[in-house]
MDAnalysis code that builds the backbone (N, CA, C; Angstrom):
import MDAnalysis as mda
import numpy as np

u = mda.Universe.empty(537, n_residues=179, atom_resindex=np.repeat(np.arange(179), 3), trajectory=True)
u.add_TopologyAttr("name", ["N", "CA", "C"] * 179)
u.add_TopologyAttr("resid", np.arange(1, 180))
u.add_TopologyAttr("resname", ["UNK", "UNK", "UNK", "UNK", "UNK", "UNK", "UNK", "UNK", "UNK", "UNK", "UNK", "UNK", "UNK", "UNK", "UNK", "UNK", "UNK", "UNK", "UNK", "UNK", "UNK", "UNK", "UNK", "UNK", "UNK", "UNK", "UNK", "UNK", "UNK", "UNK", "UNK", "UNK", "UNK", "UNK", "UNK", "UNK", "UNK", "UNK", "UNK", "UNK", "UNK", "UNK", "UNK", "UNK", "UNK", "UNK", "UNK", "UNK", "UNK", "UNK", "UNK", "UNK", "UNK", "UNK", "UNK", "UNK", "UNK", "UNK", "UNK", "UNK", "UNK", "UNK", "UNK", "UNK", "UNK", "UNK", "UNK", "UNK", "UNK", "UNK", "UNK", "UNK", "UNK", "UNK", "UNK", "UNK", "UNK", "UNK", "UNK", "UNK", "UNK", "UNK", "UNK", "UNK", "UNK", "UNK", "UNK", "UNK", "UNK", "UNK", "UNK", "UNK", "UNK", "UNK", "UNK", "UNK", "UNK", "UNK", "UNK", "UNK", "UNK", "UNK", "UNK", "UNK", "UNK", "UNK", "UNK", "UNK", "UNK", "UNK", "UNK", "UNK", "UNK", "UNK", "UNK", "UNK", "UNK", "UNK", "UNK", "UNK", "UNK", "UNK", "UNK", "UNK", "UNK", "UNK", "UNK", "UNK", "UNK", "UNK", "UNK", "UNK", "UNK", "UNK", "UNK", "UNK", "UNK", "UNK", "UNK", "UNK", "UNK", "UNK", "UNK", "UNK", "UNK", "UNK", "UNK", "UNK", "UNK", "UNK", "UNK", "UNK", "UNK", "UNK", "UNK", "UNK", "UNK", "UNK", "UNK", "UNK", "UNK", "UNK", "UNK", "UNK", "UNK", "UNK", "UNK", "UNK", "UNK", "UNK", "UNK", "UNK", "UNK", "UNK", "UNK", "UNK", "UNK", "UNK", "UNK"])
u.atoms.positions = np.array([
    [0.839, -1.182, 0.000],
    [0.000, 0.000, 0.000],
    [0.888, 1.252, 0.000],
    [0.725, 2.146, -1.281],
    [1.313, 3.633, -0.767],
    [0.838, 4.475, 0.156],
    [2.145, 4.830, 0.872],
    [0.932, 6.007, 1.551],
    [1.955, 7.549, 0.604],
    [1.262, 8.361, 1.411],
    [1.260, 10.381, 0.707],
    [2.964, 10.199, 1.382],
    [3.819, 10.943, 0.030],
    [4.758, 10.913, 0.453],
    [4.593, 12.524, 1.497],
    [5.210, 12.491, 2.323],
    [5.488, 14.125, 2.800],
    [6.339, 15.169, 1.793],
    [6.378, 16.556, 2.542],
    [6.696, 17.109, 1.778],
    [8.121, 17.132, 2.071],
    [8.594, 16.577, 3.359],
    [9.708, 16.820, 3.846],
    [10.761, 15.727, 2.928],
    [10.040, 14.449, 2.603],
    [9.970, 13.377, 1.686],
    [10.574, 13.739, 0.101],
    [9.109, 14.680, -0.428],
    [9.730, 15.159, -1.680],
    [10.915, 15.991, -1.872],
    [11.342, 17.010, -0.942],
    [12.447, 17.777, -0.820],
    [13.803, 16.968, -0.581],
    [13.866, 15.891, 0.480],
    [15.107, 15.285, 0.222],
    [15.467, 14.474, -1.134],
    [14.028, 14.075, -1.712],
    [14.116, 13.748, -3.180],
    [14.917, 14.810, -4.188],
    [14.245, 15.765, -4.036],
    [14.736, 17.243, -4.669],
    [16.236, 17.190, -4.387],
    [16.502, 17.320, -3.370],
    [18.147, 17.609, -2.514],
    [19.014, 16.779, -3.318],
    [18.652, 15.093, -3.423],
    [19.503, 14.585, -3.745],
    [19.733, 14.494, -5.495],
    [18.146, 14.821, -6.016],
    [18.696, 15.239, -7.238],
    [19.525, 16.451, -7.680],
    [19.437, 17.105, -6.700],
    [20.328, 18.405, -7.390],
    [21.702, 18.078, -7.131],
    [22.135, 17.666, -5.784],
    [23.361, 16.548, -5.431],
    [23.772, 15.997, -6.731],
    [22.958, 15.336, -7.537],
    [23.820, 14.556, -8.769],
    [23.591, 15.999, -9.916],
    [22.802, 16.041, -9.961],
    [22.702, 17.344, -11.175],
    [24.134, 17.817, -11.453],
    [24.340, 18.421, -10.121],
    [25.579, 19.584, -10.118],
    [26.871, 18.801, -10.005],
    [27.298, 17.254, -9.512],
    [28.388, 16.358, -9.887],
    [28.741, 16.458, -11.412],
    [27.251, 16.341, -12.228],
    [27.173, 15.962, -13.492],
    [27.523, 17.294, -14.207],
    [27.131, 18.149, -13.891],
    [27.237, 19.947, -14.533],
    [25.950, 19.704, -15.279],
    [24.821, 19.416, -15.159],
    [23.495, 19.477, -15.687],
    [22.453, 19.917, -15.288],
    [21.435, 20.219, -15.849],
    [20.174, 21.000, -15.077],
    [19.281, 20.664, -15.976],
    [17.924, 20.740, -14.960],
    [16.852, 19.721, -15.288],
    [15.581, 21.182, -15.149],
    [14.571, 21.060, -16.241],
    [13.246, 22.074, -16.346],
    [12.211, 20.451, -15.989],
    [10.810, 21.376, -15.901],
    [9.709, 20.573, -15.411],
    [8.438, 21.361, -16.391],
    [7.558, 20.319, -16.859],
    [6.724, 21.000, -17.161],
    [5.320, 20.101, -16.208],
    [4.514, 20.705, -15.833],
    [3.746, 20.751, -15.120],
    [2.116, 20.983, -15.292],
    [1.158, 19.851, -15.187],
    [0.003, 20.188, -15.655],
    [-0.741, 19.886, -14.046],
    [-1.169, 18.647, -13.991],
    [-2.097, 18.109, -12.615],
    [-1.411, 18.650, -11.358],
    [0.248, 18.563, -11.535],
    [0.791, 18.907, -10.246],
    [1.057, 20.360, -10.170],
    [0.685, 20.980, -10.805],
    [0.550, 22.772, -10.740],
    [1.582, 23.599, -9.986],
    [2.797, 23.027, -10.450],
    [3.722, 23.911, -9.891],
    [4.453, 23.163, -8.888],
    [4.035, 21.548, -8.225],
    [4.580, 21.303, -7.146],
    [6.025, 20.771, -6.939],
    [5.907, 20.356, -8.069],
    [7.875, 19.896, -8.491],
    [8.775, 20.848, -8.285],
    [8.007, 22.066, -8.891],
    [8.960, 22.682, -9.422],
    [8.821, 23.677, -7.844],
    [7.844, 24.211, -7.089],
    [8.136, 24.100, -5.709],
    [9.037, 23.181, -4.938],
    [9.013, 21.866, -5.243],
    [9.717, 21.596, -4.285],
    [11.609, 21.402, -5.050],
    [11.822, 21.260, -6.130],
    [13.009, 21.783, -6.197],
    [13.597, 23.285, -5.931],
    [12.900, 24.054, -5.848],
    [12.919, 25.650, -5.751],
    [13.129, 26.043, -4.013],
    [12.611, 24.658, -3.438],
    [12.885, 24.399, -1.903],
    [14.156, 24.372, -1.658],
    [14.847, 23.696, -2.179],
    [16.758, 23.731, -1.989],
    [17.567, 24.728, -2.596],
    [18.122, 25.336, -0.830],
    [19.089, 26.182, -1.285],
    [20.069, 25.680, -2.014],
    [20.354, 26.852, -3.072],
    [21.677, 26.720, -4.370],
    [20.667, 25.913, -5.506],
    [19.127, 25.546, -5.390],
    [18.843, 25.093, -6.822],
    [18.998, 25.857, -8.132],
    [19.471, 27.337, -7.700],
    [19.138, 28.034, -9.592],
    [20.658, 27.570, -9.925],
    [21.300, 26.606, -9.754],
    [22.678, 26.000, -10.182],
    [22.309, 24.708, -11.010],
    [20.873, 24.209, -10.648],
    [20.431, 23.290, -11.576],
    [19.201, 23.217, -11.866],
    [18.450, 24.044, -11.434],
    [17.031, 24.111, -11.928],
    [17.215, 24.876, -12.894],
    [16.616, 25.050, -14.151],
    [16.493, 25.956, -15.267],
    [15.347, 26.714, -15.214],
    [14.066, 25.973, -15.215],
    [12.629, 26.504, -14.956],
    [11.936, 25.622, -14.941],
    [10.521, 26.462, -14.889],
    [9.252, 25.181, -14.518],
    [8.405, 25.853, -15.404],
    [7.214, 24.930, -16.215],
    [6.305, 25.678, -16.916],
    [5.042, 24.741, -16.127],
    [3.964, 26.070, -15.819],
    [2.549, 25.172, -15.109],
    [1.893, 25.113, -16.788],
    [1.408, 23.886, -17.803],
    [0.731, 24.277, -18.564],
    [-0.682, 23.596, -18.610],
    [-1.522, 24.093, -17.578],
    [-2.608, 23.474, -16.806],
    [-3.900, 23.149, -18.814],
    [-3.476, 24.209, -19.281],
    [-4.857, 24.352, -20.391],
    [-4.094, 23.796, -21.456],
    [-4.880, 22.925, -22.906],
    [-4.490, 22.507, -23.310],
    [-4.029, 23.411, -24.173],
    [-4.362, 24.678, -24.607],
    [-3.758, 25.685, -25.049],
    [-1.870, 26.280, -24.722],
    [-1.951, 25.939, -23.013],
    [-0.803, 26.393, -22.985],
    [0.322, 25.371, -23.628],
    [-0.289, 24.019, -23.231],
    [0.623, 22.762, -23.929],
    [1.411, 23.070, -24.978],
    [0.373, 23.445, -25.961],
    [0.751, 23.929, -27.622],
    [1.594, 25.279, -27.592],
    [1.206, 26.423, -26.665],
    [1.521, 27.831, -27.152],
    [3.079, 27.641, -26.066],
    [3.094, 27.663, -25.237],
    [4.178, 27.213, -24.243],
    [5.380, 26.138, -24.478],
    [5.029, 25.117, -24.999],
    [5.823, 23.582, -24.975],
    [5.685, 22.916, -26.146],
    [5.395, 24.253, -27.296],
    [4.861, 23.225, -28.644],
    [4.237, 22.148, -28.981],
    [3.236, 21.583, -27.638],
    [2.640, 19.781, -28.094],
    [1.819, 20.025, -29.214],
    [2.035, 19.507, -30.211],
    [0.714, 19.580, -31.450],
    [-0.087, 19.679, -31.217],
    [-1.384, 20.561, -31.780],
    [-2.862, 20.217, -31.599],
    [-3.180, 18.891, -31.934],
    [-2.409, 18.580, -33.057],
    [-2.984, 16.815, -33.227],
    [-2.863, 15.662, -32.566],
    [-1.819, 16.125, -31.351],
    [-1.321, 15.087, -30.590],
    [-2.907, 14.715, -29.173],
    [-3.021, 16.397, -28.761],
    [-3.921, 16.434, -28.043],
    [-5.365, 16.093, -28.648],
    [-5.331, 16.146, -29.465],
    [-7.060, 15.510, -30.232],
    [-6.647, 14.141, -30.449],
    [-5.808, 13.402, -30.881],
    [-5.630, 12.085, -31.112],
    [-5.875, 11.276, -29.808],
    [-5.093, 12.226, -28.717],
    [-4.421, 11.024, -27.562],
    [-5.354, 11.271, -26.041],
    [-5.538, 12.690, -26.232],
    [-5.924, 13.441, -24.973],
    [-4.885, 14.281, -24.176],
    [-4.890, 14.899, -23.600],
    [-4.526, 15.692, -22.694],
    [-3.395, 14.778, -22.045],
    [-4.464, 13.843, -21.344],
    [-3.814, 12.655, -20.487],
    [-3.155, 11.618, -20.918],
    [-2.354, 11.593, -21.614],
    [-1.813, 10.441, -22.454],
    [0.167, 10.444, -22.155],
    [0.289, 9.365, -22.776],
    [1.935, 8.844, -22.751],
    [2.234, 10.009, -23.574],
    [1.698, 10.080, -25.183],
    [2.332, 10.663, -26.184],
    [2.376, 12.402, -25.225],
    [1.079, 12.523, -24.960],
    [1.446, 14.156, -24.659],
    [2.287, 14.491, -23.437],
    [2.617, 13.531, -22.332],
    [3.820, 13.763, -21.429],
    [4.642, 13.496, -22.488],
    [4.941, 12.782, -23.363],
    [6.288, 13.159, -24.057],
    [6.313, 14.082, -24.572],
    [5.314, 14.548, -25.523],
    [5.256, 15.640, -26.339],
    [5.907, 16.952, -25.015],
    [5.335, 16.969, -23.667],
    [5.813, 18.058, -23.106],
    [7.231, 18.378, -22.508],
    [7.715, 16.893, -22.583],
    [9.160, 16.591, -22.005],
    [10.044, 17.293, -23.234],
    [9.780, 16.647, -24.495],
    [10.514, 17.731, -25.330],
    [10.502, 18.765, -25.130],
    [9.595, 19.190, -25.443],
    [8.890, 20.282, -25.755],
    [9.829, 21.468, -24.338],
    [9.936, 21.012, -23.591],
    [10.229, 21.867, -22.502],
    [12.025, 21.730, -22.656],
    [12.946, 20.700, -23.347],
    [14.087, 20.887, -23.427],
    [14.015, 21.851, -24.251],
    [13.489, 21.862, -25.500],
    [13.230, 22.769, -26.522],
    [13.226, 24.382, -26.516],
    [12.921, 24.372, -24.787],
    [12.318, 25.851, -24.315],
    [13.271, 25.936, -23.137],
    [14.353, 25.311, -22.855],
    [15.176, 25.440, -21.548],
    [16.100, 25.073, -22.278],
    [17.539, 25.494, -21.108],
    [18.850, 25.272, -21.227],
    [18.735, 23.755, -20.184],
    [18.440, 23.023, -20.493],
    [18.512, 21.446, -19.226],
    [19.246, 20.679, -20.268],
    [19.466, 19.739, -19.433],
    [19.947, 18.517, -20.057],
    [18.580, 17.508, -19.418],
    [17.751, 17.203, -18.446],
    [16.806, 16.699, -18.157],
    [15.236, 17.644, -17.897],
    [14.172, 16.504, -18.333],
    [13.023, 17.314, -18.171],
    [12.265, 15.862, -18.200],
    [11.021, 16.937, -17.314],
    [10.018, 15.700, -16.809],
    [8.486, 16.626, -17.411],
    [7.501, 16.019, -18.241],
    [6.224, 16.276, -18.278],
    [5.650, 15.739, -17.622],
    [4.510, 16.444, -16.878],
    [2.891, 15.333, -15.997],
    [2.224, 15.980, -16.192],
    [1.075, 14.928, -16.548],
    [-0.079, 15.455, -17.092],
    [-1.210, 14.044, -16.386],
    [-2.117, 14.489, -16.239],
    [-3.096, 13.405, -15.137],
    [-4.300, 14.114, -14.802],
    [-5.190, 12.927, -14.767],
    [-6.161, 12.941, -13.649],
    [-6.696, 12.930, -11.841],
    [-6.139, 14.148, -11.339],
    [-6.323, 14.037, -10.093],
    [-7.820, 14.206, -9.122],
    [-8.439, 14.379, -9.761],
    [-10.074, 14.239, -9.098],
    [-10.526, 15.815, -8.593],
    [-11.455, 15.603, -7.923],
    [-12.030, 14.221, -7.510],
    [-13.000, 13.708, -9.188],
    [-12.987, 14.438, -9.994],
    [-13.865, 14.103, -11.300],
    [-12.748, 14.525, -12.402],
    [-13.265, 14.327, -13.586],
    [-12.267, 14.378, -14.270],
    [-11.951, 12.807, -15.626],
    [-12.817, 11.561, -14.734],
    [-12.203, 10.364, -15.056],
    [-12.977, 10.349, -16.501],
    [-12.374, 9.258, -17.578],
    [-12.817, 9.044, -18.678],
    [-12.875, 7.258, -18.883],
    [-13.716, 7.140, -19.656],
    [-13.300, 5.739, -19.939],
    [-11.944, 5.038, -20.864],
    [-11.161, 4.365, -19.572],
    [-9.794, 3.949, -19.662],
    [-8.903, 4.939, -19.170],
    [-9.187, 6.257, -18.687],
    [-8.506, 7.032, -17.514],
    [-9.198, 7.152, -16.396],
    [-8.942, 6.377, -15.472],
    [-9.771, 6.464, -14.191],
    [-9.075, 7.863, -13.315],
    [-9.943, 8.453, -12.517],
    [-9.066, 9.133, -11.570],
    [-8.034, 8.660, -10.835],
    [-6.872, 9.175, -10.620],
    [-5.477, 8.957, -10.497],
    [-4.199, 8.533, -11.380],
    [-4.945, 8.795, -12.390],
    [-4.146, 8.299, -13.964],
    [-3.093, 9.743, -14.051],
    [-1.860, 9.292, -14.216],
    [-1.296, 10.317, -14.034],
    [0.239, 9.670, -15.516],
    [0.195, 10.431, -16.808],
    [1.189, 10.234, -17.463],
    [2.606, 10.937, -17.062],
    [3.658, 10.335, -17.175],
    [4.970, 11.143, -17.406],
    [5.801, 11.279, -18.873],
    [6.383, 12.143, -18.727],
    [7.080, 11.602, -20.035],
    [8.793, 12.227, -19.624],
    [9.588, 11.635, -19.451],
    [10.936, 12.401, -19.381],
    [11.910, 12.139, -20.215],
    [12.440, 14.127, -20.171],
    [13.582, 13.880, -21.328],
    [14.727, 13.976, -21.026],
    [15.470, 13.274, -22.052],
    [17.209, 13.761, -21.632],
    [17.413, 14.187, -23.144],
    [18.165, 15.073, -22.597],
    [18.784, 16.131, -24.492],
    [20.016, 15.160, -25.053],
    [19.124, 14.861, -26.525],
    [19.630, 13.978, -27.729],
    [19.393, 12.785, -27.167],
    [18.122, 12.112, -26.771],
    [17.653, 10.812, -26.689],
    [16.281, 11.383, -26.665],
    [15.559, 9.601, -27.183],
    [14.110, 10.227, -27.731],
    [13.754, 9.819, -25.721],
    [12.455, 10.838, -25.477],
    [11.383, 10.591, -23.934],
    [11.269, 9.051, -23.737],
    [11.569, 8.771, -22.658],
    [10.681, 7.736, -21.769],
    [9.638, 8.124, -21.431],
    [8.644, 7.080, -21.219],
    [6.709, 8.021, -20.678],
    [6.586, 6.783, -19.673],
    [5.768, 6.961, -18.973],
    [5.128, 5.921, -17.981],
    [3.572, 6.486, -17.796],
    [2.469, 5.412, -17.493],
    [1.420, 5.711, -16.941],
    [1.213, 5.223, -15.666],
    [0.798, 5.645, -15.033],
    [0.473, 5.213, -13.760],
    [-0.810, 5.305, -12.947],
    [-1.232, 4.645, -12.076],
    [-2.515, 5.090, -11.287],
    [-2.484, 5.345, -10.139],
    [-2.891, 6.451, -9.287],
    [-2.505, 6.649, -8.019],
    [-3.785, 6.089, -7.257],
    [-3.700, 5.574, -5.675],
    [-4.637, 5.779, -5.652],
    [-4.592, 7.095, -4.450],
    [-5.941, 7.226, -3.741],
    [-6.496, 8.410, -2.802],
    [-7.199, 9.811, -3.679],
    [-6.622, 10.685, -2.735],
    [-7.491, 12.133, -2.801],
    [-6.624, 12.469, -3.552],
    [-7.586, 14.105, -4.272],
    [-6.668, 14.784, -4.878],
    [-5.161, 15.393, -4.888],
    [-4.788, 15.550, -3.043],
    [-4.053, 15.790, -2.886],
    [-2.517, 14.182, -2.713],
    [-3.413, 13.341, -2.552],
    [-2.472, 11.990, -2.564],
    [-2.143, 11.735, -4.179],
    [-2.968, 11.972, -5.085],
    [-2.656, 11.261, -5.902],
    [-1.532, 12.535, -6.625],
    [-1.492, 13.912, -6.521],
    [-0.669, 14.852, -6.923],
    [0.716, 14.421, -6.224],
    [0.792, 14.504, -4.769],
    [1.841, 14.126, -4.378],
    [2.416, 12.700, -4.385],
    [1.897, 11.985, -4.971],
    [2.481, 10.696, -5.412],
    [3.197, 10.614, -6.818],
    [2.485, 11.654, -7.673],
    [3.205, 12.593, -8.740],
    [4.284, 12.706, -8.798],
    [3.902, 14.088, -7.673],
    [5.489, 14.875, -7.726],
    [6.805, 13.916, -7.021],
    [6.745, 13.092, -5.938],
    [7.436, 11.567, -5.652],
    [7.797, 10.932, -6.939],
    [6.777, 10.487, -8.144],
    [7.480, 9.562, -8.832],
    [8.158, 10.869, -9.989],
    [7.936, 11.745, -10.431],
    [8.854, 12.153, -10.960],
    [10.172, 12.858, -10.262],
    [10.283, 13.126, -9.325],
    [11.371, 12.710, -8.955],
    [12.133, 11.944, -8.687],
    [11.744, 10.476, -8.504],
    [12.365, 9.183, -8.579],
    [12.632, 9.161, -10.147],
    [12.287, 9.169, -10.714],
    [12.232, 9.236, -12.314],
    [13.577, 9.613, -12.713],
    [13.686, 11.378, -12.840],
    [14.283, 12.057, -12.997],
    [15.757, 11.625, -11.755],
    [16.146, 11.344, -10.293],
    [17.006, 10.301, -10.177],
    [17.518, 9.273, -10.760],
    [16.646, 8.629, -11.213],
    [16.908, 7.861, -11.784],
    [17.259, 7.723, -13.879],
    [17.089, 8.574, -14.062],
    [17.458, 9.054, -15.420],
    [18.671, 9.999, -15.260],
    [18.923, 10.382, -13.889],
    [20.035, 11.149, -14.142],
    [21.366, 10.375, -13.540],
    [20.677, 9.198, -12.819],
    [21.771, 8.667, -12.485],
    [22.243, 7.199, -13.985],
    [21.040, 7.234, -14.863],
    [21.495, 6.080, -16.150],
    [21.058, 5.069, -15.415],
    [20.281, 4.907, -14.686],
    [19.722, 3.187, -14.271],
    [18.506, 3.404, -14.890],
    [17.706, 4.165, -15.593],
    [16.301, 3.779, -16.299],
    [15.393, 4.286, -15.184],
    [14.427, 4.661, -16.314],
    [13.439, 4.765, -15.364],
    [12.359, 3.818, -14.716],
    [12.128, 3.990, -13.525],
    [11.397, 2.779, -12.630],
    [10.175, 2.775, -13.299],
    [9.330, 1.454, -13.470],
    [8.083, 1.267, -14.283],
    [7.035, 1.496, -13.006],
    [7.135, 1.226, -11.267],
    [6.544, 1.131, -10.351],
    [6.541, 2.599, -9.662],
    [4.984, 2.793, -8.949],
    [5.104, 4.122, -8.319],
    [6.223, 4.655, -7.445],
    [6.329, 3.092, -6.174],
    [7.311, 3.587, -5.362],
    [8.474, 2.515, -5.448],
    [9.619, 2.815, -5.986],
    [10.555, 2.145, -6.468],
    [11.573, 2.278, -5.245],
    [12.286, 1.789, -4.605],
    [13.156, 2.191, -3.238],
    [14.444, 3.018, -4.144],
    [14.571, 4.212, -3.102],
    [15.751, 4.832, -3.235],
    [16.782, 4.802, -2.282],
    [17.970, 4.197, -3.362],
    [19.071, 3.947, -2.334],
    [19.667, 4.844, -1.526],
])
């Protein structure tokens, strides 16, 4: 059973990615739909992050997707909002628009309504990039409240993004142990 990571939780997540970031001389952008800013809050939590944070884009409307992060209109009428393709589409899309070497899109269903048939509430896509390799995407389902299933979010893309920055792949499971 997951439980809500804390926030104290996501920040040492944060900490230790910037820990490798800055070994590596790299910096990582976020683009941001369901979790509205919270990644990119909680990397913005560690002192010395503008050494590896680049930026964060919230692109809550499907408008901003396109006008912000370039995702095609056709991607979003084909796939939805909520889909693998359009967290990838935003993971580019956001190296495209930053100086990073890593980037993470989320895009999801956090409730309490919202669900579609074959996206239940807590459906939450990623898509992450590394500059000059094509996105990894994952789907996932959270479960709980709106606020559990966001912060289970912002947890797995930061495990993610650890884990893409350290070259072990990204974890297919919500909560993957960090060493």
């Amino acid at each position: 059973m997951n439980e809500e990571p804390t926030q104290a939780e996501l920040e040492s997540l944060a900490a230790a990615l910037g820990e490798l970031l800055v070994a590596a001389g790299a910096r990582v952008a976020t683009a941001e739909s369901c979790t509205g800013g919270w990644l990119a809050q909680c990397l913005t939590a560690i002192a010395g992050s503008s050494a590896w944070f680049e930026r964060g884009f919230v692109t809550y409307s499907n408008a901003a997707k396109e006008t912000s992060l370039g995702v095609a209109a056709e991607t979003l009428a084909a796939f939805g909002a909520v889909s693998e393709e359009t967290a990838a589409a935003m993971a580019v899309g956001t190296l495209a628009h930053a100086d990073a070497t890593f980037s993470v899109g989320i895009t999801g269903i956090a409730g309490p309504g919202g669900a579609t048939p074959g996206k239940p509430v807590g459906t939450v896509c990623f898509g992450f990039g590394r500059a000059g390799a094509p996105p990894i995407t994952r789907r996932l389902v959270f479960p709980g409240d709106r606020r559990a299933v966001r912060a289970a979010a912002v947890a797995f893309a930061l495990r993610g993004l650890l884990a893409l920055a350290r070259g072990t792949g990204v974890p297919s499971e919500s909560r993957p142990p960090v060493p």
